[in-house]
C-alpha positions in Angstrom: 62.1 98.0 133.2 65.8 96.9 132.2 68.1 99.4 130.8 71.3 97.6 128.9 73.9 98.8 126.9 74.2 95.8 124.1 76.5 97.6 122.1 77.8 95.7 119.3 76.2 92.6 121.1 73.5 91.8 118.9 73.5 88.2 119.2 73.3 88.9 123.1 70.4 90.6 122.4 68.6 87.9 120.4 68.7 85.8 122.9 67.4 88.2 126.0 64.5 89.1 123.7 63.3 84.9 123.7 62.2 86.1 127.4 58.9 87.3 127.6 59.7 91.4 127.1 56.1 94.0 126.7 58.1 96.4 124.8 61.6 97.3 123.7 63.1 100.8 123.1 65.8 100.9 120.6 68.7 103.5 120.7 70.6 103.4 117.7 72.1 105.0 114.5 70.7 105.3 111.3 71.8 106.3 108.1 72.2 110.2 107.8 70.2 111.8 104.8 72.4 114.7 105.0 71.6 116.0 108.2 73.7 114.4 110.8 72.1 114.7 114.6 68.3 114.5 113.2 66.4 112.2 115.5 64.1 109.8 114.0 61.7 107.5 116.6 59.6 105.3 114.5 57.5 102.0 115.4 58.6 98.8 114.6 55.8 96.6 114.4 57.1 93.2 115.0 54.8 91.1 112.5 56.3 93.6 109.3 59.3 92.6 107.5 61.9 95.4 106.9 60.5 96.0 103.7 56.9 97.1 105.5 58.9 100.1 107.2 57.3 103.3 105.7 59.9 105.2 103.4 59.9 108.3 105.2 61.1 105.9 109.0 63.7 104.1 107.0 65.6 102.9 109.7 68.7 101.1 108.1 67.4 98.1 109.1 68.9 95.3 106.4 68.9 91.9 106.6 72.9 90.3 105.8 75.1 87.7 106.9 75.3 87.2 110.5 78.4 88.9 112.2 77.2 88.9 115.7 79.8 91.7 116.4 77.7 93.9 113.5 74.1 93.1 113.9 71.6 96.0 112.8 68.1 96.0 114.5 66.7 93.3 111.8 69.3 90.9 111.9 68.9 90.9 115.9 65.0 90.4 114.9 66.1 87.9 112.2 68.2 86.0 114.4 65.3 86.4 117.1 62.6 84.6 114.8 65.1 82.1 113.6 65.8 80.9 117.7 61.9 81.0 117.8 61.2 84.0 119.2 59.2 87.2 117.9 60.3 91.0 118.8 58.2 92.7 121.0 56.5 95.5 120.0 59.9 98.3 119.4 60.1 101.7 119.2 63.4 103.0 117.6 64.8 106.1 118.5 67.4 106.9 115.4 70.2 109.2 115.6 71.3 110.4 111.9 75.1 109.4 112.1 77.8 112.0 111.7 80.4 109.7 110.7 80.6 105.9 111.0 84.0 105.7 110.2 86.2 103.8 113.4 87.1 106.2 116.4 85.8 107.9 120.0 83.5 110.0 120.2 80.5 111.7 118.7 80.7 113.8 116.3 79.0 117.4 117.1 75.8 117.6 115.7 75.3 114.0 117.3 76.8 114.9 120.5 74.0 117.7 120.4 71.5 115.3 119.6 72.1 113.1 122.9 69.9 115.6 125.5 67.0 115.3 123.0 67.1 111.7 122.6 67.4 111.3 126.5 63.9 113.2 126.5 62.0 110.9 123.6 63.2 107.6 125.6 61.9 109.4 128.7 58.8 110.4 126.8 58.4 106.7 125.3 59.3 105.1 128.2 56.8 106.9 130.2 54.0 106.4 127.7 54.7 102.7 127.7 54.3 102.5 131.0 50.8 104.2 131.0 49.6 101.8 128.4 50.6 99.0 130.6 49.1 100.3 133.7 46.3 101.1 131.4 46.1 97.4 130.2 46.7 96.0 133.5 43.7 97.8 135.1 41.4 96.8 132.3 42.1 93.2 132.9 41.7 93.2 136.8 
């Protein structure tokens, strides 16, 4: 298990991922709906396009120019496919954003949010970890 903080370095990303990876756990932001702080964790199946993503998991993902300083979750998967590579199987954990606008800091509600999306990467991470224990023992 590798934990990394890629920040705004999608790109960086992209190319770590052409290793051989069994899963990837996503920690981002997503568009708020009104409700800043509301935690979304979603699937994202690596053989659907953006477009495949059910309405009610809309993750923000969008597919635009390149700006490797900018890249959303699809254009890291976008550059991905386009260097050869395919995304593992992802699971997005989603933060709705308070405020995108430039500065430090969380905003409250998100700030609030952080403990609980501590636990559902713990959660995740621990289930992902059963499967593969659960796969591995199948195949010896």
């Amino acid at each position: 298990m590798r934990v990394i903080d890629y920040g705004i370095r999608g790109m960086h990303l992209a190319y770590d991922l052409l290793e051989e990876w069994d899963s990837l756990v996503l920690v981002d932001v997503v568009p708020s709906r009104g409700n800043p702080g509301t935690l979304h964790v979603f699937q994202h199946n690596s053989g659907e396009s953006e477009e495949d993503v059910p309405a009610d998991c809309e993750s923000g993902f969008t597919t635009t120019g390149v700006d490797a300083h900018s890249m959303d979750p699809a254009a890291v998967f976008a550059s991905l496919r386009a260097l050869g590579g395919s995304p593992p199987y992802t699971v997005v954990v989603g933060c709705e954003a308070g405020s995108v606008e430039e500065g430090i800091g969380l905003t409250e509600p998100v700030a609030k949010a952080v403990p609980r999306a501590a636990r559902a990467v713990q959660e995740i991470v621990a289930a992902l970890q059963t499967s593969t224990a659960a796969t591995v023992r199948e195949d010896c």
